[in-house]
N, C-alpha and C positions, 0 to 999 in steps of 0.2 A: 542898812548901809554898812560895808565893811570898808572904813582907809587903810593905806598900807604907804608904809614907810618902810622904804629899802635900806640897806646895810651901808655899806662903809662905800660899796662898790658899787652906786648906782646904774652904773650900764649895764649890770650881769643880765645875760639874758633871761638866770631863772628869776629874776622879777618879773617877766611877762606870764611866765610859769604858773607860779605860785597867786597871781591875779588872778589867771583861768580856773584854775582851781577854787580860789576862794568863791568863785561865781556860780560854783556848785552850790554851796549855803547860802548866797543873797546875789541876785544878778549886777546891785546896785553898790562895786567895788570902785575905791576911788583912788587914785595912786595922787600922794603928795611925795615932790621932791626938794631934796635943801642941798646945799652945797657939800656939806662933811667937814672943811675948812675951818670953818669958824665957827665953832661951839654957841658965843653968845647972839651972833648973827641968826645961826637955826633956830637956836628954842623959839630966838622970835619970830621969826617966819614960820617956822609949824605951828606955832600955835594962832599966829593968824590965820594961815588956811586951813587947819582944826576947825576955827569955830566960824569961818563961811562952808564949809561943807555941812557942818554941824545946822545954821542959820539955812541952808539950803535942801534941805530932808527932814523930812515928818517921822523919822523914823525913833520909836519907842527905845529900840534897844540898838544905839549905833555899836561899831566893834571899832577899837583901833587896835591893828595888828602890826609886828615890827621884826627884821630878823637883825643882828647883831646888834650894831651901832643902833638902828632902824628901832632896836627893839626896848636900849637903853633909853630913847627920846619915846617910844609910846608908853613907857610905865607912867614918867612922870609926866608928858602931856595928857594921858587919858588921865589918869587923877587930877589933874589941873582942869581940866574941860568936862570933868565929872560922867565920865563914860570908864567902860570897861573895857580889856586890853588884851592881846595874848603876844606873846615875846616868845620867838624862838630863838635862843644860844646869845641871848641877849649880854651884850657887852658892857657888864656892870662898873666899870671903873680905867673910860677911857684914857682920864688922864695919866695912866700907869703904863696902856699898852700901844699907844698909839704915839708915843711919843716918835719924832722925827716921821710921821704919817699924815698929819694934821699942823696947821698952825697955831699954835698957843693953845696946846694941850692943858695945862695948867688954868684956863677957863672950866673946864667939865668941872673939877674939884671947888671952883667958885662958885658954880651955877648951883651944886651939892648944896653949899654952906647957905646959898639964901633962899635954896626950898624950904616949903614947910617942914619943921623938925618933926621927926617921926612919921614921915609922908605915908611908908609903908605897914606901921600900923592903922592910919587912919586909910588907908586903902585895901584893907585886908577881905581877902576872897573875891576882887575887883578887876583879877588879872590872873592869865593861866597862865603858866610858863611851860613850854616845851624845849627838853633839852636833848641833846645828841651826845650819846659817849662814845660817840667817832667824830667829836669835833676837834680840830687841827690847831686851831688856831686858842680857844679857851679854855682853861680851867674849872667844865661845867661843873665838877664834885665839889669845888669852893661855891660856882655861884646857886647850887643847889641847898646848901648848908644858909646860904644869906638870906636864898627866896623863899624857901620852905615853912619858915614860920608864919609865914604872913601868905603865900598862896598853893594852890595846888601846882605839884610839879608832876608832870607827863614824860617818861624817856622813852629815847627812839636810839636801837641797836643798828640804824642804817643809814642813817644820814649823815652827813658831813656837816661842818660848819653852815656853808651856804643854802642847807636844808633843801635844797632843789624839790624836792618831791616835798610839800606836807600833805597829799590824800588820804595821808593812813588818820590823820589826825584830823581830819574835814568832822566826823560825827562827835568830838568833844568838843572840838569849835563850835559846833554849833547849838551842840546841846548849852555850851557855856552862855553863846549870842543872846538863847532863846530864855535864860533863867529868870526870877523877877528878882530886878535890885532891892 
């Protein structure tokens, strides 16, 4: 089973996309959606439809997968739900860039301070990050510098922020899906 958590912009149509695609590595893709709005409203909602999708598949090695915003919410809900993760162009520090985009930006930086401290050490190799350096919108050379110690980083000289196309990355996905924790 792979979940997928969309971006900032959940109507994009490349989230139907990127679904079809990931149905190439497991047929059994699940789309969870949250508002964007309210930071402490989603974690709690993703993480309760996390772990009924979770409660609801036999599956050994689930995937959650996430692109931006989308991507920020599956590091720390797959380490919370104790699965592994893959983030592409992943929006590490909303409450900096989203400001007047969201309401009460200034939650993401509270939700930081009462995760587990060191979340990305103790989550280390648990989560692939794929980044674009034709992304428009991020500073993936900083968030490659933040993720790199704690995971593997994948670059893609073709994609834009909203990753429309990840096919070319479908066989690390999956090899990553299929690895043993």
């Amino acid at each position: 089973m792979i979940i997928y958590l969309h971006g900032f912009d959940s109507t994009s149509p490349g989230n139907h996309e990127k679904i079809l695609q990931l149905k190439f590595i497991d047929p059994d893709v699940r789309f969870v959606t949250y508002s964007t709005r309210h930071p402490k409203h989603d974690m709690s909602h993703i993480l309760k439809e996390i772990k009924r999708e979770l409660d609801n598949s036999n599956d050994k090695s689930p995937l959650l997968v996430g692109v931006g915003l989308g991507g920020y919410w599956s590091e720390r809900v797959a380490f919370l739900s104790g699965i592994r993760s893959v983030i592409f162009n992943p929006n590490l520090h909303p409450q900096d860039n989203m400001v007047g985009k969201i309401d009460r930006p200034e939650e993401y930086a509270d939700i930081g301070t009462k995760c587990v401290s060191a979340f990305r050490e103790k989550n280390k190799e648990k989560c692939l990050c794929i980044l674009s350096t034709q992304d428009e919108t991020l500073n993936n050379r900083a968030s490659a510098e933040e993720l790199e110690p704690y995971y593997k980083v994948i670059w893609d000289d073709q994609q834009t922020h909203k990753f429309k196309s990840i096919a070319a990355h479908l066989p690390a996905i999956q090899e990553f899906k299929q690895q043993d924790l």
